[in-house]
C-alpha positions in Angstrom: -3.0 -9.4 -21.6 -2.3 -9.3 -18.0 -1.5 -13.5 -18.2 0.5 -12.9 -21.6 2.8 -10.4 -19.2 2.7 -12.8 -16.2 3.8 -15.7 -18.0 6.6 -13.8 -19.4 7.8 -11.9 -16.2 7.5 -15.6 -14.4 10.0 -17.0 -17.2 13.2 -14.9 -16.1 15.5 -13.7 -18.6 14.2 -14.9 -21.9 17.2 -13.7 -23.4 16.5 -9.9 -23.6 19.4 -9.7 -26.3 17.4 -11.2 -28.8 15.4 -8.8 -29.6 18.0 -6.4 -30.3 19.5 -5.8 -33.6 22.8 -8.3 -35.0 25.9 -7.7 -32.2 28.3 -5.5 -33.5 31.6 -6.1 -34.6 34.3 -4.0 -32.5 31.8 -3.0 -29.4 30.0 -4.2 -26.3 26.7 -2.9 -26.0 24.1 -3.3 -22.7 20.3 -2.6 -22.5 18.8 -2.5 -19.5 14.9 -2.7 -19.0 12.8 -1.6 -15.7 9.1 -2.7 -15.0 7.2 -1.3 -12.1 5.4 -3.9 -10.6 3.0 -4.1 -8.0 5.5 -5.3 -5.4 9.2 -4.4 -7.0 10.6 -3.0 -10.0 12.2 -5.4 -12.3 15.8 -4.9 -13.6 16.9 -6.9 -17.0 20.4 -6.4 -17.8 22.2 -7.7 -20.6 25.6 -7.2 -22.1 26.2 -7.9 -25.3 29.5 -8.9 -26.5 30.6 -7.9 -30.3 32.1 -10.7 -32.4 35.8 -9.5 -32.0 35.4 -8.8 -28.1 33.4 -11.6 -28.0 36.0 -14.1 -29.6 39.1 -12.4 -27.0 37.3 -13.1 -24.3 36.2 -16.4 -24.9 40.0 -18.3 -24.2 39.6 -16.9 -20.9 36.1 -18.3 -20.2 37.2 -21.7 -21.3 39.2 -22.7 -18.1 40.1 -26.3 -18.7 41.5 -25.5 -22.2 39.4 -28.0 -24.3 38.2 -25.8 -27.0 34.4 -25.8 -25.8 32.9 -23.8 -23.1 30.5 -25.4 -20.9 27.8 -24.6 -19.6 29.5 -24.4 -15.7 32.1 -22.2 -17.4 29.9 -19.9 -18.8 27.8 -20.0 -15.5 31.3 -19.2 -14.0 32.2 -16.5 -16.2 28.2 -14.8 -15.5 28.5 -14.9 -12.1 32.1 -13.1 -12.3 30.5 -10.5 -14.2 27.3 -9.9 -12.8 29.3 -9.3 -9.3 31.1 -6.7 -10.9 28.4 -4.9 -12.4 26.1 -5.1 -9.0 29.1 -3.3 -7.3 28.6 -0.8 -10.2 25.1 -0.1 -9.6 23.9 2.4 -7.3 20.0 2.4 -6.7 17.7 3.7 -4.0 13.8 3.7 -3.9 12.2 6.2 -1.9 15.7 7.2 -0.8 16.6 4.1 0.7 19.6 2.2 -1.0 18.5 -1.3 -3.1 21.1 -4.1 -3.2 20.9 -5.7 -6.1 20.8 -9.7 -6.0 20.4 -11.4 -9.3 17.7 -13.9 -9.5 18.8 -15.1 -13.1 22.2 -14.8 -14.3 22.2 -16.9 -17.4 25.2 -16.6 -20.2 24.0 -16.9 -23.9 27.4 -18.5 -25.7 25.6 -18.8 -28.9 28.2 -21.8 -29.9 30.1 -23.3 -27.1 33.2 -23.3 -29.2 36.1 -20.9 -28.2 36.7 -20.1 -31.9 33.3 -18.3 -31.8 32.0 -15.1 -31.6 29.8 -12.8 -30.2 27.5 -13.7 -27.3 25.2 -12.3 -24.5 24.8 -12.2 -20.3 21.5 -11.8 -18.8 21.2 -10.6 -15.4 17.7 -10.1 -13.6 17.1 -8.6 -10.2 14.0 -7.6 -7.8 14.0 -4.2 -6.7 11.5 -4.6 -3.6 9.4 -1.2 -3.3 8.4 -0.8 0.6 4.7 -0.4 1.3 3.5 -1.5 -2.0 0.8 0.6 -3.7 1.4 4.2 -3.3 3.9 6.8 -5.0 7.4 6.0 -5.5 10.9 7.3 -7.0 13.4 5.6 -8.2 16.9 6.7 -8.9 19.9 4.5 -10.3 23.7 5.2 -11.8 25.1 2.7 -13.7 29.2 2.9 -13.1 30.0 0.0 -15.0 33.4 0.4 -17.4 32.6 -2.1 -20.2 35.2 -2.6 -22.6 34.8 -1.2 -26.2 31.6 0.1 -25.2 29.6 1.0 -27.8 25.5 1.5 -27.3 23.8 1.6 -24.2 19.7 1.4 -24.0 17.5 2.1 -21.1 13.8 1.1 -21.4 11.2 1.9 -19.0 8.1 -0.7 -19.5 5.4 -0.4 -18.2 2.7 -3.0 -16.8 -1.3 -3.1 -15.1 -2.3 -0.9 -12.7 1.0 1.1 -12.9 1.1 4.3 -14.3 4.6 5.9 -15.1 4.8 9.8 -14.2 8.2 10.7 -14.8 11.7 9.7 -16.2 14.6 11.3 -16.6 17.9 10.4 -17.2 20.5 13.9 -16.5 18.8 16.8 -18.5 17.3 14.6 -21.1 13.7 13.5 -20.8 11.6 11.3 -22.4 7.6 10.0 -22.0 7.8 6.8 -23.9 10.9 6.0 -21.5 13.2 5.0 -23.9 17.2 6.3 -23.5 20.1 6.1 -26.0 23.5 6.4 -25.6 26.8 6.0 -27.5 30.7 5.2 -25.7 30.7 5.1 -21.9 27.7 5.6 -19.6 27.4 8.8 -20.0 24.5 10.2 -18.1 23.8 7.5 -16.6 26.7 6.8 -14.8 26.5 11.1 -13.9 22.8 12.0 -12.5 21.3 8.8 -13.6 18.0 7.8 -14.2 15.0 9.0 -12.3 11.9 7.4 -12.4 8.5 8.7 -10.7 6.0 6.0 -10.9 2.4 5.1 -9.1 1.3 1.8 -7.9 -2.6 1.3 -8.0 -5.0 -1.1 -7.0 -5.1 -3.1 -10.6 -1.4 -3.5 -10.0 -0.2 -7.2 -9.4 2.7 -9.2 -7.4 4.6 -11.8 -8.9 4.0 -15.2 -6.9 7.3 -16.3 -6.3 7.5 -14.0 -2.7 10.6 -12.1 -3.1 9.6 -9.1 -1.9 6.5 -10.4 0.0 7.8 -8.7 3.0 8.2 -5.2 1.8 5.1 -4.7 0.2 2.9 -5.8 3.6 0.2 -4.1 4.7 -0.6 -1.8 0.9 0.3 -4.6 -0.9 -0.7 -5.3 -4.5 -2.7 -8.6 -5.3 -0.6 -11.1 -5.6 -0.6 -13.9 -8.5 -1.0 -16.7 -6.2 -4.1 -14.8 -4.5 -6.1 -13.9 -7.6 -5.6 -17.9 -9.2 -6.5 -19.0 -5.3 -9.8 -16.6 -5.0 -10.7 -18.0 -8.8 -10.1 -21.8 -8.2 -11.6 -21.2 -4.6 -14.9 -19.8 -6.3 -15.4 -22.2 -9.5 -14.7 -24.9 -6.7 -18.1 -23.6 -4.9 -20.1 -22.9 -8.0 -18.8 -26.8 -8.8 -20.6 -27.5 -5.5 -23.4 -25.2 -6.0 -24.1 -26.9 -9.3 -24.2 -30.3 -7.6 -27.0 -29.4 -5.4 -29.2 -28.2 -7.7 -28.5 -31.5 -9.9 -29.2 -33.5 -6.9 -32.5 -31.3 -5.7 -33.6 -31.8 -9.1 -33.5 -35.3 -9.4 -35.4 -35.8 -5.7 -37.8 -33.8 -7.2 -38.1 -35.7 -10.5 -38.7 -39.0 -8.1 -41.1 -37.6 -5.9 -43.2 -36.8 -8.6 -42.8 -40.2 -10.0 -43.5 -42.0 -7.5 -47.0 -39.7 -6.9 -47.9 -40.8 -10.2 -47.7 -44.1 -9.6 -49.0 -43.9 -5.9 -51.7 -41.2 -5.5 -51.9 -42.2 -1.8 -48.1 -41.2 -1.4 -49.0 -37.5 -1.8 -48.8 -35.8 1.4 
């Protein structure tokens, strides 16, 4: 289980929108997903664009005007937007502000072709938590004025070794972490979300250092640490093994050469 959840953390935004129902046909709807980690909270946010949105704002992302959107267009375009909605988000952990730097930001045309449709943007982003293991809160308003909005979805995942305590988003609470809501932000662009959440020693840090710094000193195991410690002792038992192979075979020779040589036993 934990490898399954590694491998898919470690893969960055395997397009979230995908496993959402069809886009819709007048709206833009976003979902965002957080998962406490052992070192940061991950933040998956994705916008997805309905077919007629989707199909007025595609001219625009097209900027050499030859019918097809590339791929640096629509890295362009992600890049654009993702500013915008990191200027919209206001977090803090432990009451210190987060800044939110996208790690992915990866623009899911669908077809390249301007005369399409609907399509999605994934955004990921590392919210570092200081000290590692331990308590923490988490707070975050989403200001963002999407166009047409239609449905937003917060989800709250959880992972090993972290055990979620509270969330909250305004007056409405809910244990399994999941939020709905229809038109603009609504309450989470008011109070926002509130997340209580512990860190404990099963918990795990993603290998690629981000927030390596932060979590010094009650720091979670990291990735990198646990496959080190594991290849680090099969390499020993390897050598362990070895000896006893060789001891063995001295052995079988000694004896061998006593039955041949009676004299040669001491």
């Amino acid at each position: 289980m934990r490898r399954g959840l590694v491998l898919a953390l470690s893969l960055g935004a395997a397009s979230a929108a995908s496993a959402h129902v069809a886009p819709s046909v007048d709206d833009n709807n976003r979902y965002l997903k957080l998962t406490p980690l052992g070192d940061r909270v991950r933040l998956a946010y994705v916008i997805f664009y309905g077919e007629i949105p989707g199909a007025r704002l595609r001219p625009a992302i097209d900027a050499d005007r030859d019918g097809a959107i590339s791929d640096a267009e629509g890295q362009a375009f992600g890049a654009r937007i993702g500013a915008e909605v990191a200027a919209a988000l206001d977090v803090s952990i432990d009451g210190a502000p987060q800044p939110i730097a996208w790690s992915v930001i990866s623009a899911g045309m669908g077809s390249p072709q301007v005369a399409a449709g609907s399509f999605s943007l994934d955004l990921v982003a590392s919210l570092c938590l200081p000290g590692g293991r331990g308590r923490h809160e988490l707070r975050l308003i989403d200001r963002l004025r999407l166009p047409r909005p239609g449905e937003t979805e917060l989800r709250i995942e959880d992972s090993p070794g972290v055990r979620i305590e509270r969330t909250a988003v305004g007056d409405e609470r809910d244990a399994a972490g999941l939020f709905r809501f229809r038109g603009p932000g609504g309450a989470l662009a008011g109070g926002g979300l509130e997340l209580a959440f512990t860190v404990g020693e099963g918990a795990f840090a993603l290998a690629d250092g981000a927030c390596a710094a932060a979590s010094r000193g009650r720091g979670a195991l990291p990735i990198a640490a646990l496959a080190g410690a594991a290849a680090a002792a099969a390499a020993l038992g390897g050598v362990v093994a070895a000896l006893a192979i060789r001891r063995r075979r001295r052995r079988v020779r000694v004896r061998a050469t006593e039955a041949q040589d009676p004299s040669a036993r001491t």
